[in-house]
Backbone as JSON, one array per atom type, in Angstrom:
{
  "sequence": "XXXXXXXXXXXXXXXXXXXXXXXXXXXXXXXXXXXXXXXXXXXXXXXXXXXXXXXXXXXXXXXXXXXXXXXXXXXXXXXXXXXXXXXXXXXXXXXXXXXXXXXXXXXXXXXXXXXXXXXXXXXXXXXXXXXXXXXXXXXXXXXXXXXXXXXXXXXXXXXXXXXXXXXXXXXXXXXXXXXXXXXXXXXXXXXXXXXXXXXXXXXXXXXXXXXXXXXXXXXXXXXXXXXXXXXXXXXXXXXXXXXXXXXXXXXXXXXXXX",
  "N": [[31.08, 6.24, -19.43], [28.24, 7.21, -21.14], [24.99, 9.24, -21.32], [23.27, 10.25, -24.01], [25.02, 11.79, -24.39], [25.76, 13.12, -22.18], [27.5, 13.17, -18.9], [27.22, 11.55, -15.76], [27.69, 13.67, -13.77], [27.03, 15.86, -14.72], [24.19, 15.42, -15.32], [23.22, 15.19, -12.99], [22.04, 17.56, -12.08], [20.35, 20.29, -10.66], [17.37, 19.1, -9.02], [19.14, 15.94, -7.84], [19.19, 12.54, -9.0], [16.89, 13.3, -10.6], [14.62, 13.47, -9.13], [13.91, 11.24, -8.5], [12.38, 8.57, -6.37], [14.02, 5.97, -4.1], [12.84, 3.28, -4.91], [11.83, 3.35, -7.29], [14.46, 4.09, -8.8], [15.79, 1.83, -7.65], [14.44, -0.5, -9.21], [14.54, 0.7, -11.95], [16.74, -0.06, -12.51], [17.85, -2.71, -12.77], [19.99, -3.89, -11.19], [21.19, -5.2, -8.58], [21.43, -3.1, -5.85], [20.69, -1.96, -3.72], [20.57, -0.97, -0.56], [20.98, -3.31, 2.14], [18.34, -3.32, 4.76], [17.97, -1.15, 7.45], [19.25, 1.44, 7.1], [17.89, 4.41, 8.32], [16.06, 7.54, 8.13], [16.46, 9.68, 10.95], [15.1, 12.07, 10.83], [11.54, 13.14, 10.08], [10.81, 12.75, 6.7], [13.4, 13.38, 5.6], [15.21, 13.2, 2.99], [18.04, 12.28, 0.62], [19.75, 13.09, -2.21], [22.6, 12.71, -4.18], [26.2, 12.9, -5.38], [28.49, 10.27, -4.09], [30.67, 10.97, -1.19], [32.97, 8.8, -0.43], [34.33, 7.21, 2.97], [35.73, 5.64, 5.19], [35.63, 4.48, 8.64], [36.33, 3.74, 12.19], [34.35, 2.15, 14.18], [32.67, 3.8, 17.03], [34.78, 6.08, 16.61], [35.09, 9.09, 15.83], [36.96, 10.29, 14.06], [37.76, 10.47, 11.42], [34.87, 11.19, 9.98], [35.71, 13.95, 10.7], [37.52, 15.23, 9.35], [36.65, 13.8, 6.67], [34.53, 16.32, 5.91], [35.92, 18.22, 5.79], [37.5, 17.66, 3.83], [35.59, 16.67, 1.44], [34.44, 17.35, -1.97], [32.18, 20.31, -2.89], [28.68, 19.87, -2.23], [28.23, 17.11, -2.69], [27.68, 14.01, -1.15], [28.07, 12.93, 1.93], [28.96, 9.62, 2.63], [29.45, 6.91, 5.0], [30.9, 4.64, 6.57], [30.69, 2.95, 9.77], [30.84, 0.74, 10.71], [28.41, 0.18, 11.42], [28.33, 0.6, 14.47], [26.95, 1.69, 17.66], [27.58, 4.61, 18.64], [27.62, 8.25, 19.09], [28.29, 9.21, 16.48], [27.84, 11.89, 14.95], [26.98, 15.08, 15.01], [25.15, 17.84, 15.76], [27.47, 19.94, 15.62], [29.28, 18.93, 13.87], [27.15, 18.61, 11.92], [27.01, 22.03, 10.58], [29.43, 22.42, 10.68], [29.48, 20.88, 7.83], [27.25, 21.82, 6.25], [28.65, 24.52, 6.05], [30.26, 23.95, 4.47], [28.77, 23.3, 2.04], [27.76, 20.65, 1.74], [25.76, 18.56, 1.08], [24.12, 16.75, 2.73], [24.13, 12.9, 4.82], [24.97, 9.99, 4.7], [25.12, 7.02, 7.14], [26.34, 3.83, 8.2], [26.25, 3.72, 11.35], [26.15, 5.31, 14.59], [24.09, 8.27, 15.35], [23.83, 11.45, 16.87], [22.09, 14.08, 18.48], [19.08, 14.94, 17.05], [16.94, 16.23, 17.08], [18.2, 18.89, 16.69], [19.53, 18.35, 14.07], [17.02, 18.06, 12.67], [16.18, 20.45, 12.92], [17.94, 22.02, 11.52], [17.62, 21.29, 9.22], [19.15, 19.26, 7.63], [19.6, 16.06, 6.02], [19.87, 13.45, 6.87], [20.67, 9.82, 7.24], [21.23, 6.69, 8.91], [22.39, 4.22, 11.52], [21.6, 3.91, 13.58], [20.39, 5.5, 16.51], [22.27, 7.38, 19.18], [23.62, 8.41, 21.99], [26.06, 7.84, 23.22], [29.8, 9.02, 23.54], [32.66, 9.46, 21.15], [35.97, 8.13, 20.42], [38.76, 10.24, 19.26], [41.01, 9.57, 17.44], [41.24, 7.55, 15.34], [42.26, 7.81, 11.96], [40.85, 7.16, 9.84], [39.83, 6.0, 6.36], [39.47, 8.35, 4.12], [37.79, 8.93, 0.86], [37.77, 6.4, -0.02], [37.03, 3.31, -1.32], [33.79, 1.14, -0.11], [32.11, -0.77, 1.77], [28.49, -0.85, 1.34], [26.23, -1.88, 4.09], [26.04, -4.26, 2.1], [26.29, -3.36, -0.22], [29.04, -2.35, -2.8], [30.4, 0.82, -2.4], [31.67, 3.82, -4.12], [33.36, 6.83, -4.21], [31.59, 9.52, -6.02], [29.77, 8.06, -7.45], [26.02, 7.55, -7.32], [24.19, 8.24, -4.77], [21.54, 7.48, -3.49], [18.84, 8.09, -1.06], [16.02, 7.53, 1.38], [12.68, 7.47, 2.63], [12.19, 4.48, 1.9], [14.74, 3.53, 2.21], [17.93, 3.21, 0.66], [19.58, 3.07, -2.06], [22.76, 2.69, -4.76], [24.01, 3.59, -6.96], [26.03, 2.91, -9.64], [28.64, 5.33, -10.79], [29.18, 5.41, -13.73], [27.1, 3.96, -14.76], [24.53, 5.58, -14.16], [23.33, 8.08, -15.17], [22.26, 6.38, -17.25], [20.35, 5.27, -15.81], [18.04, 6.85, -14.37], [17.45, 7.83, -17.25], [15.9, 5.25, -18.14], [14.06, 5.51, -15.74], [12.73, 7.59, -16.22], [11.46, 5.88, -18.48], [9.71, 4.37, -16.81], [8.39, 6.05, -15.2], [6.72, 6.99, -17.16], [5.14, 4.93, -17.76], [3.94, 3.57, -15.48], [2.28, 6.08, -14.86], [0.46, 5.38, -17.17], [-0.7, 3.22, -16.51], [-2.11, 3.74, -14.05], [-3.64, 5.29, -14.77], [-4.8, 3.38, -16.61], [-6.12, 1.84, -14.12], [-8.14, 3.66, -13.03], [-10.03, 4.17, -15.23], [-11.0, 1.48, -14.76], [-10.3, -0.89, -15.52], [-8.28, -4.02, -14.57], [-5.13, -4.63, -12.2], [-4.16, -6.92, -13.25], [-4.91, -7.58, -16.04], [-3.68, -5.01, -16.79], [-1.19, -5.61, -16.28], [-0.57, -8.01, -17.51], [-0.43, -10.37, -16.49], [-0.64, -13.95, -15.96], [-3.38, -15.97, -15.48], [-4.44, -18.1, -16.16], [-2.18, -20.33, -16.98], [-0.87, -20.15, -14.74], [-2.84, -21.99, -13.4], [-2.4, -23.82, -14.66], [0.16, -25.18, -14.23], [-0.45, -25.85, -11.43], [-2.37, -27.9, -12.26], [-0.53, -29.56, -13.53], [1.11, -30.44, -11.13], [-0.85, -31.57, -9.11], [-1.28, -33.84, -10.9], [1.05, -35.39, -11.04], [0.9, -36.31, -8.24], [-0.83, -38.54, -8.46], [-3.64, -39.68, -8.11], [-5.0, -37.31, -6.99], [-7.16, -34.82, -8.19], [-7.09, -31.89, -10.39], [-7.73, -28.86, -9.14], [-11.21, -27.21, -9.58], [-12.21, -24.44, -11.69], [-13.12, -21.51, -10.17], [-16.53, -20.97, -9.96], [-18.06, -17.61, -11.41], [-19.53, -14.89, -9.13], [-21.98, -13.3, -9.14], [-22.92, -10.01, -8.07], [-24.93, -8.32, -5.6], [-27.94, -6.32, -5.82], [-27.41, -4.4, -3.69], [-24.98, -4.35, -3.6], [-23.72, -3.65, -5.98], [-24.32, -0.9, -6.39], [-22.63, -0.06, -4.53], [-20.42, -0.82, -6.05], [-20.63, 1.08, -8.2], [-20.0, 3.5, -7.27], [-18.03, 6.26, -7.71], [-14.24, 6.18, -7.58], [-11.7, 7.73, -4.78], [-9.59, 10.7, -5.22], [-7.5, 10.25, -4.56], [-3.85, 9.53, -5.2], [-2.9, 5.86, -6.14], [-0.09, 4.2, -4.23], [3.25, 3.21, -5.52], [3.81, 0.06, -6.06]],
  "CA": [[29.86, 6.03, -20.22], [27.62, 8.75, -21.05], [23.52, 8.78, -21.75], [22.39, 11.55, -24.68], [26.57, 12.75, -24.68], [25.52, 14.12, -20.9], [28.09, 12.45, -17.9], [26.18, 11.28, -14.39], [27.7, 14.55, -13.23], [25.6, 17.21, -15.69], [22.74, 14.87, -15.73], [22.43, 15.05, -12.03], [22.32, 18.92, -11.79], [18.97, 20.2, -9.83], [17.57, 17.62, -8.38], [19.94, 15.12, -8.17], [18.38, 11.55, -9.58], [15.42, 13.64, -11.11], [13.27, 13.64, -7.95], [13.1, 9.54, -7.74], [12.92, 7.84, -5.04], [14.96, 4.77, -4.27], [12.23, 2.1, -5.12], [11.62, 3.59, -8.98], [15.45, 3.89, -9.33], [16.04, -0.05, -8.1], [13.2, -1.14, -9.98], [15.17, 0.93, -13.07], [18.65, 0.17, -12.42], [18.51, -3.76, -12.88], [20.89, -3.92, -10.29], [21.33, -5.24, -6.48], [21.74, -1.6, -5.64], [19.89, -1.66, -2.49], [21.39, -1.4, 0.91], [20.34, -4.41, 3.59], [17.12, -2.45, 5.61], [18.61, -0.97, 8.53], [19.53, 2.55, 7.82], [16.45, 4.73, 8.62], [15.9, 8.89, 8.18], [17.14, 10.22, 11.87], [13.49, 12.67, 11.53], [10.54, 12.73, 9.14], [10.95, 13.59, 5.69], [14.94, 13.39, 5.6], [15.8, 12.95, 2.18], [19.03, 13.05, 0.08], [20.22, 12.44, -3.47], [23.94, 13.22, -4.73], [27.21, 11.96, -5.53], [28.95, 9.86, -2.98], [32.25, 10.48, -0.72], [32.8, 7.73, 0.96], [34.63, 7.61, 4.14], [35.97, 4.34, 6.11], [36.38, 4.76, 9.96], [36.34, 2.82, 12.71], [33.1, 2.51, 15.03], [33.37, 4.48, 17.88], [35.89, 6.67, 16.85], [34.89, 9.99, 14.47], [37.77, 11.62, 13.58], [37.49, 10.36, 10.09], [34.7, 11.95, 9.55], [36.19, 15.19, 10.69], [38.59, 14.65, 7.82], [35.42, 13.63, 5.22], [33.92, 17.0, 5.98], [36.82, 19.06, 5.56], [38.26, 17.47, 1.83], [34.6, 16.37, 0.83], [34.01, 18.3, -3.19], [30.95, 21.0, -3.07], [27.44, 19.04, -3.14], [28.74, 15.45, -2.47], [26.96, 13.04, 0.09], [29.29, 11.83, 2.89], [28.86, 8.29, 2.87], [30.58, 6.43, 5.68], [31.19, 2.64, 7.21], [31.38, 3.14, 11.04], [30.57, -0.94, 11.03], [27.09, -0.18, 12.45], [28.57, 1.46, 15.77], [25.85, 2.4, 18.69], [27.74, 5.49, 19.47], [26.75, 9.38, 18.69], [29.43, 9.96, 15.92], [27.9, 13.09, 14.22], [25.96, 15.69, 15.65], [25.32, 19.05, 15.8], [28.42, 20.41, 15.21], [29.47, 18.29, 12.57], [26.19, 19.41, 10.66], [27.18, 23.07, 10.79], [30.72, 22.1, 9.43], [29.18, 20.23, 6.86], [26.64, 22.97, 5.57], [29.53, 25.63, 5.46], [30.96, 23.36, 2.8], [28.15, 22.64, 1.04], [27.71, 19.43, 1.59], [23.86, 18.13, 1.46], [23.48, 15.14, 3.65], [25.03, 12.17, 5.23], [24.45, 8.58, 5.14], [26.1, 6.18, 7.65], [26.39, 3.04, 9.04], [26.48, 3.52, 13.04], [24.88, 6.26, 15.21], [24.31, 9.71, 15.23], [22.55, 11.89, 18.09], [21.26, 15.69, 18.36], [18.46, 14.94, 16.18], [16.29, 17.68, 17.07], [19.06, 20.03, 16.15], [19.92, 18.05, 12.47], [15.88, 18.2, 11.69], [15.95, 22.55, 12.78], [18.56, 22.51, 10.42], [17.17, 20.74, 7.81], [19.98, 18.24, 7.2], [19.4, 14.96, 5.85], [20.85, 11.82, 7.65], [20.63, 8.55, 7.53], [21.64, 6.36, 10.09], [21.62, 2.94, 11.41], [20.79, 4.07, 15.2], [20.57, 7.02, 17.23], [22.7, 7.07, 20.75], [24.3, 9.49, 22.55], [27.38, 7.55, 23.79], [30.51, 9.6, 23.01], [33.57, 9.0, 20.52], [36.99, 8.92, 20.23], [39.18, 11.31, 17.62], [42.38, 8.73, 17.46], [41.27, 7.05, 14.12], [41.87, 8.97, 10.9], [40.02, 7.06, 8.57], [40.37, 6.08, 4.85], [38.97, 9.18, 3.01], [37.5, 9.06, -0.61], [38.38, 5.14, -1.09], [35.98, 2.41, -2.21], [34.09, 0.78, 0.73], [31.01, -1.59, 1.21], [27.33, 0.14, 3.05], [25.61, -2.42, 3.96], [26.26, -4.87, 1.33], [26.59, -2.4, -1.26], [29.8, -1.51, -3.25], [30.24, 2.51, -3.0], [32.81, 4.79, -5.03], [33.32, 8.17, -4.57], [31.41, 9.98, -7.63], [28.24, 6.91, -7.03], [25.24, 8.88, -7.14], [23.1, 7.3, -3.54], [19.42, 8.53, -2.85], [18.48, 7.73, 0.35], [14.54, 8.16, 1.5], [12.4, 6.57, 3.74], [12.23, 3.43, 1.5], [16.4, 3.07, 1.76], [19.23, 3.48, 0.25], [20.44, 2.96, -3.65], [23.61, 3.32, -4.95], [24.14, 3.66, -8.56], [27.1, 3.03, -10.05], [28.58, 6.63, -11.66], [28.93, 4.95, -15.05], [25.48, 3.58, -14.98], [23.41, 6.74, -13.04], [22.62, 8.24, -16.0], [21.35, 5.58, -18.27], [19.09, 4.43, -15.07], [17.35, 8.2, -14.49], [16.6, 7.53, -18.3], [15.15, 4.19, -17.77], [13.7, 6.0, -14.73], [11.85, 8.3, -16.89], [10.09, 5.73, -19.18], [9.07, 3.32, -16.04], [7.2, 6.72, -14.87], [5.61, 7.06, -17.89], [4.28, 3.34, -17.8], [3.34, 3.92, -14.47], [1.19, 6.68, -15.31], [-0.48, 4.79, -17.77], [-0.95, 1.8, -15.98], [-2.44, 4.28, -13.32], [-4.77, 5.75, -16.08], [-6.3, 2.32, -16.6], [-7.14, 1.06, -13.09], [-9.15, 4.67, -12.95], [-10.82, 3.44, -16.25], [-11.62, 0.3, -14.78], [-9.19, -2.04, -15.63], [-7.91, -4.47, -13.77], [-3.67, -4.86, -12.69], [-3.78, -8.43, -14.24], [-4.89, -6.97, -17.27], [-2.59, -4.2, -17.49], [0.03, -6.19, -16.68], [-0.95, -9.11, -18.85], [-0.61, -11.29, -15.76], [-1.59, -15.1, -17.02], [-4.04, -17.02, -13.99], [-4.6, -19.81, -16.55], [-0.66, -20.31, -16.87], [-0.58, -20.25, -13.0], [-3.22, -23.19, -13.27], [-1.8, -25.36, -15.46], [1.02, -25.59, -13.76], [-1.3, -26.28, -10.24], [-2.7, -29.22, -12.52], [0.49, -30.68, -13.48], [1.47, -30.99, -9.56], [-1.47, -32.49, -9.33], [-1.04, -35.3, -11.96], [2.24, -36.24, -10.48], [0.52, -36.85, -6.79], [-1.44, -39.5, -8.44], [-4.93, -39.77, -8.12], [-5.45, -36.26, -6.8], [-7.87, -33.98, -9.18], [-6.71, -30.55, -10.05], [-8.91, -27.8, -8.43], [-11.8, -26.72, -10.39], [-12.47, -23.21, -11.35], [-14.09, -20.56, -9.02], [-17.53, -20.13, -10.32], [-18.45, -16.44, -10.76], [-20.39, -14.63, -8.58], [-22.74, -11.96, -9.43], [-23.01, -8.84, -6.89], [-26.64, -8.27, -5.64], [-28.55, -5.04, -6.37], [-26.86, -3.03, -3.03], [-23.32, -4.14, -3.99], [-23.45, -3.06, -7.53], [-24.47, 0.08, -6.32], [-21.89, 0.4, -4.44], [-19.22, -0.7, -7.14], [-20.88, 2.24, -8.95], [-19.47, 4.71, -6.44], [-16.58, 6.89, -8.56], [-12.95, 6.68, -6.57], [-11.42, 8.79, -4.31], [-9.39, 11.1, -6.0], [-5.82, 9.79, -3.99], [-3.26, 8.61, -6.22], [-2.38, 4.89, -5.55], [1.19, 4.0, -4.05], [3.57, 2.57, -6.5], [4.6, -0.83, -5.9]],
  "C": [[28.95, 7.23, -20.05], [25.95, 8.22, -21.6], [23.27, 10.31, -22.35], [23.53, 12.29, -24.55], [26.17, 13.74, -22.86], [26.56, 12.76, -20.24], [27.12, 12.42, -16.8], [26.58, 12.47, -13.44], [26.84, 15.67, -13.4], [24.03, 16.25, -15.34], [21.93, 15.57, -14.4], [22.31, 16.87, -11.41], [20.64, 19.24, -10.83], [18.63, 19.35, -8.95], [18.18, 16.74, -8.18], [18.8, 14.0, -8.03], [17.42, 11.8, -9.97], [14.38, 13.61, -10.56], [12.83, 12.2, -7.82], [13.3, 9.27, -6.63], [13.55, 6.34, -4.92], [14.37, 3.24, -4.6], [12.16, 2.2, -6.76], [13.36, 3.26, -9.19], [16.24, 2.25, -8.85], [15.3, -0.36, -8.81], [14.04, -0.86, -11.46], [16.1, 0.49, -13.54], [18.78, -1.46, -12.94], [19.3, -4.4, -12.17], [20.44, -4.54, -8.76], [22.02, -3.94, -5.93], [21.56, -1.1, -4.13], [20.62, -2.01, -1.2], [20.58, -2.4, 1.54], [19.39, -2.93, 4.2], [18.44, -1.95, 6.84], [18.87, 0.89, 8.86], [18.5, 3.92, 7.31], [16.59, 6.52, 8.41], [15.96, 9.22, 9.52], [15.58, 11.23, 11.87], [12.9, 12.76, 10.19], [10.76, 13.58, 7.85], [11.99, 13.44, 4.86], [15.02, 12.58, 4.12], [16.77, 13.23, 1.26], [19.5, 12.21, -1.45], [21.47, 13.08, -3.73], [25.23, 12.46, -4.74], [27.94, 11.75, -4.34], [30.42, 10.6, -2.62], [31.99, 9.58, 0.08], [34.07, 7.89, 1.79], [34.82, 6.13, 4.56], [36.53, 4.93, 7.44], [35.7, 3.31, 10.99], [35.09, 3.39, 13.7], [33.53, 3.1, 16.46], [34.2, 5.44, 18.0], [34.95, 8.08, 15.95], [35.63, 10.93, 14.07], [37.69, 11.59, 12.18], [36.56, 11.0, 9.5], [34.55, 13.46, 9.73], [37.12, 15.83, 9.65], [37.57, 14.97, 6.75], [35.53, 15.0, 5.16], [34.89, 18.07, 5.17], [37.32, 18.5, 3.91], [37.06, 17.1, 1.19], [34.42, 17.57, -0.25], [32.6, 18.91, -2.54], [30.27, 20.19, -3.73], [27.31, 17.5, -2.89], [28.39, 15.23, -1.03], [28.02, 12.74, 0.73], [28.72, 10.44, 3.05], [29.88, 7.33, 3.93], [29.95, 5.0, 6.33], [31.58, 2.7, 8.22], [31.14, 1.65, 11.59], [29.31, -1.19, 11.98], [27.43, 0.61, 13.82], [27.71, 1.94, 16.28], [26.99, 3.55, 18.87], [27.48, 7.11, 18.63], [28.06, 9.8, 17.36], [29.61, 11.27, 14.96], [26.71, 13.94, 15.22], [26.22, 17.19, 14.99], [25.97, 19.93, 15.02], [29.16, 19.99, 13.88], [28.56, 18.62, 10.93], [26.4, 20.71, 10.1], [28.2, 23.27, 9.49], [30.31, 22.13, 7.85], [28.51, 21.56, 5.93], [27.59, 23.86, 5.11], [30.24, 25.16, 4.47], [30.3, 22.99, 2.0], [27.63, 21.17, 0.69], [26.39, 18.78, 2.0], [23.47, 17.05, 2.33], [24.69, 14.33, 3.98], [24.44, 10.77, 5.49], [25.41, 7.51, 5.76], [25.73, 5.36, 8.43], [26.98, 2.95, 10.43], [25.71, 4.95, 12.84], [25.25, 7.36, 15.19], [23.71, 10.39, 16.18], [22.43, 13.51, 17.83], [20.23, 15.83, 17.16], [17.33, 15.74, 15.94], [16.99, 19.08, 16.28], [19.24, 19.53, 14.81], [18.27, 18.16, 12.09], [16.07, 19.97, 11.87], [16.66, 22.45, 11.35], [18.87, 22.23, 9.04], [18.04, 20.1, 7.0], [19.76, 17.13, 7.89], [20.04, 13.65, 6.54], [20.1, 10.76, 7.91], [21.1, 7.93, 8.26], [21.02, 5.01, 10.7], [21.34, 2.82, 12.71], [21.1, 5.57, 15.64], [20.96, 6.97, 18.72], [23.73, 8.44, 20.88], [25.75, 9.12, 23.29], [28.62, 8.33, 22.84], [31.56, 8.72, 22.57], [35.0, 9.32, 20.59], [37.42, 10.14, 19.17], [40.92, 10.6, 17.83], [42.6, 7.8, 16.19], [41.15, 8.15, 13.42], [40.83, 8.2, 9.74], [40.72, 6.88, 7.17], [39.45, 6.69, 4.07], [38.83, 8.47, 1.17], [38.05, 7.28, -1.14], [36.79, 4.36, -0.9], [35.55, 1.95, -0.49], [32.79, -0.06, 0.45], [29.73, -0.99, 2.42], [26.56, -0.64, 2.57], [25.03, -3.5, 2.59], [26.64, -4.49, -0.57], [28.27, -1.87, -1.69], [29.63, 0.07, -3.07], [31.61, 3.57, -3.52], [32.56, 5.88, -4.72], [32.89, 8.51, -6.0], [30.23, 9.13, -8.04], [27.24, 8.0, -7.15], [24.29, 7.65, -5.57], [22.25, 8.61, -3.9], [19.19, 7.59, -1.84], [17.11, 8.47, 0.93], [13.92, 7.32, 2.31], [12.12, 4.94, 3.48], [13.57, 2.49, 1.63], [16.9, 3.46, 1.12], [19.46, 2.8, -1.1], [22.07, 3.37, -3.67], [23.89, 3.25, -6.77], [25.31, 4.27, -8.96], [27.56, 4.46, -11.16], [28.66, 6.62, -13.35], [27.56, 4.98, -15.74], [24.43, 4.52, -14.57], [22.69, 7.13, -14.49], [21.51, 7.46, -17.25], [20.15, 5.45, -17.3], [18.42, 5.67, -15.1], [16.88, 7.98, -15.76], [16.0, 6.59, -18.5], [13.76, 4.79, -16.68], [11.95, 6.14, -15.06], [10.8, 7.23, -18.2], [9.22, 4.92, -18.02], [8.04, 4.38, -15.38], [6.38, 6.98, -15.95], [4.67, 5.61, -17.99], [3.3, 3.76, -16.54], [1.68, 4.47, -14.25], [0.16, 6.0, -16.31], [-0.88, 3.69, -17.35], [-2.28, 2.5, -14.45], [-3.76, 4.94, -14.09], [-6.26, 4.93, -15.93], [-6.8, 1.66, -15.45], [-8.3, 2.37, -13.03], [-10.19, 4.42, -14.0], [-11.55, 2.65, -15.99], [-11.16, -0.97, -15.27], [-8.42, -2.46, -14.48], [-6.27, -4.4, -13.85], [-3.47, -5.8, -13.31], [-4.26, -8.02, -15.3], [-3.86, -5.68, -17.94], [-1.51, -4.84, -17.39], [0.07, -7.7, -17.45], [0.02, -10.59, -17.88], [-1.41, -12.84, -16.01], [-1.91, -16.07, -15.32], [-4.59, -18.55, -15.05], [-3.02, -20.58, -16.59], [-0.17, -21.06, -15.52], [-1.45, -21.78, -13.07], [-3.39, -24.15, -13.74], [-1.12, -25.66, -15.35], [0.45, -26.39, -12.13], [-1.82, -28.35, -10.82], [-1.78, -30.36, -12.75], [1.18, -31.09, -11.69], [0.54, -31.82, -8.94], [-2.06, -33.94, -9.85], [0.2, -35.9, -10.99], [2.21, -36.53, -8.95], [-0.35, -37.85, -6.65], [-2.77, -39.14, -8.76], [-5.23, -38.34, -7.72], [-6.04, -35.2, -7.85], [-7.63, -32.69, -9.09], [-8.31, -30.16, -9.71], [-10.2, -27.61, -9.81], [-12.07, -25.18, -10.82], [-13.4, -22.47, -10.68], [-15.43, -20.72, -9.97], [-17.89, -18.66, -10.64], [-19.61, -16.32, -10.23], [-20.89, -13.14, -9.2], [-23.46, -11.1, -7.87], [-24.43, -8.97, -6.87], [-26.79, -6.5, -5.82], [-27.04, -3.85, -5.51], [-25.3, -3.07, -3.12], [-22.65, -3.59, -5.36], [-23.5, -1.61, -7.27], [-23.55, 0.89, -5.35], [-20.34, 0.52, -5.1], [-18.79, 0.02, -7.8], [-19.87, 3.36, -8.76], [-18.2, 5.26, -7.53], [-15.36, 7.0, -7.24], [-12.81, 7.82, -6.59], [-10.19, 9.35, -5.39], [-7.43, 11.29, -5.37], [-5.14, 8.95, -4.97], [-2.91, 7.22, -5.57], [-1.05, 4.73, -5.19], [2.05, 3.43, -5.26], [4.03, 1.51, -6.1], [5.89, -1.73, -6.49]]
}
């Protein structure tokens, strides 16, 4: 499947996923995309977008991904399933590897350690602990096949973004349509961002219904008998020194996106 005759390979050229982060592209995607919480940026900042290899090995062991590193395509995320594993199964040296092939980041379920040395060298990792217990090299691993991270399907050729919000995976069929979805949910955004600076409220931009909400409050009320739904709030009117501070013009920080 293709979006605008482009494949999720061209689309994702530069930036890969167009500079989103993994809350805009679930929010886009429609999808249960999202890994279970758990696997965290290794040091501050650490973020990675690009197409998956995935990697199956066994916890404790890392020869597999001594393997990944070495047949992983130019550009492509290592993605691997060490089943959560406390022990150190990438470090250092492994980063080094990795870089001389081109290979931008690494997201994996179990631990990783020398994390001083992977922030110097400005590779990305994810990771679902950080320990220094050492590994075997007696498992090879099942290179480039299908596997599951953290409840997530992943395919080689997937596009993941991984950021301090978590982990996405977006199916390589579907990547591109969502990045174009992506792109109108930031333009809403922005305009939705427009009008609270205006002075509009979010229940007005989002056309949020509080009578809706309490006419359903009243029917739960009817069916408990005698009990009287609520009445409405009254408004209140601000006094002189609170109006004057309502006045005040905001700071000039953009709001978060939720």
């Amino acid at each position: 499947m293709t979006e605008g005759n482009k494949t999720a390979s061209e689309v994702l050229t530069g930036d890969a996923a167009g500079g989103y982060g993994t809350a805009t592209l679930y929010e886009a995607s429609g999808l249960e995309c999202a890994c279970q919480p758990g696997l965290r940026p290794v040091w501050p900042g650490a973020r990675v977008a690009g197409l998956a290899y995935t990697v199956a090995g066994l916890g404790g062991d890392n020869l597999a991904l001594h393997r990944a590193v070495a047949h992983a395509p130019f550009g492509h995320v290592l993605v691997a399933d060490l089943q959560g594993a406390v022990h150190g199964h990438w470090g250092e040296v492994l980063t080094v590897a990795a870089q001389q092939r081109g290979l931008p980041g690494l997201v994996i379920d179990g631990g990783v350690r020398d994390v001083a040395e992977l922030a110097a060298l400005g590779f990305p990792v994810m990771a679902s602990s950080v320990a220094v217990f050492h590994t075997g090299k007696d498992h090879p691993g099942r290179p480039a096949q299908p596997i599951v991270l953290r409840g997530v399907p992943v395919s080689t050729g997937d596009l993941i973004v991984a950021d301090t919000d978590g982990v996405v995976i977006l199916p390589a069929a579907e990547a591109a349509a969502i990045i174009h979805r992506a792109d109108q949910r930031l333009h809403h955004e922005q305009q939705v961002i427009a009008g609270l600076r205006g002075g509009r409220t979010t229940l007005q931009l989002y056309g949020f219904s509080i009578a809706k909400h309490r006419t359903t409050q009243e029917r739960r009320g009817e069916h408990r008998g005698n009990e009287a739904p609520t009445p409405p709030a009254r408004p209140v009117s601000p006094g002189p020194a609170l109006q004057s501070i309502l006045k005040r013009p905001w700071g000039r920080g953009c709001p978060s996106r939720a």
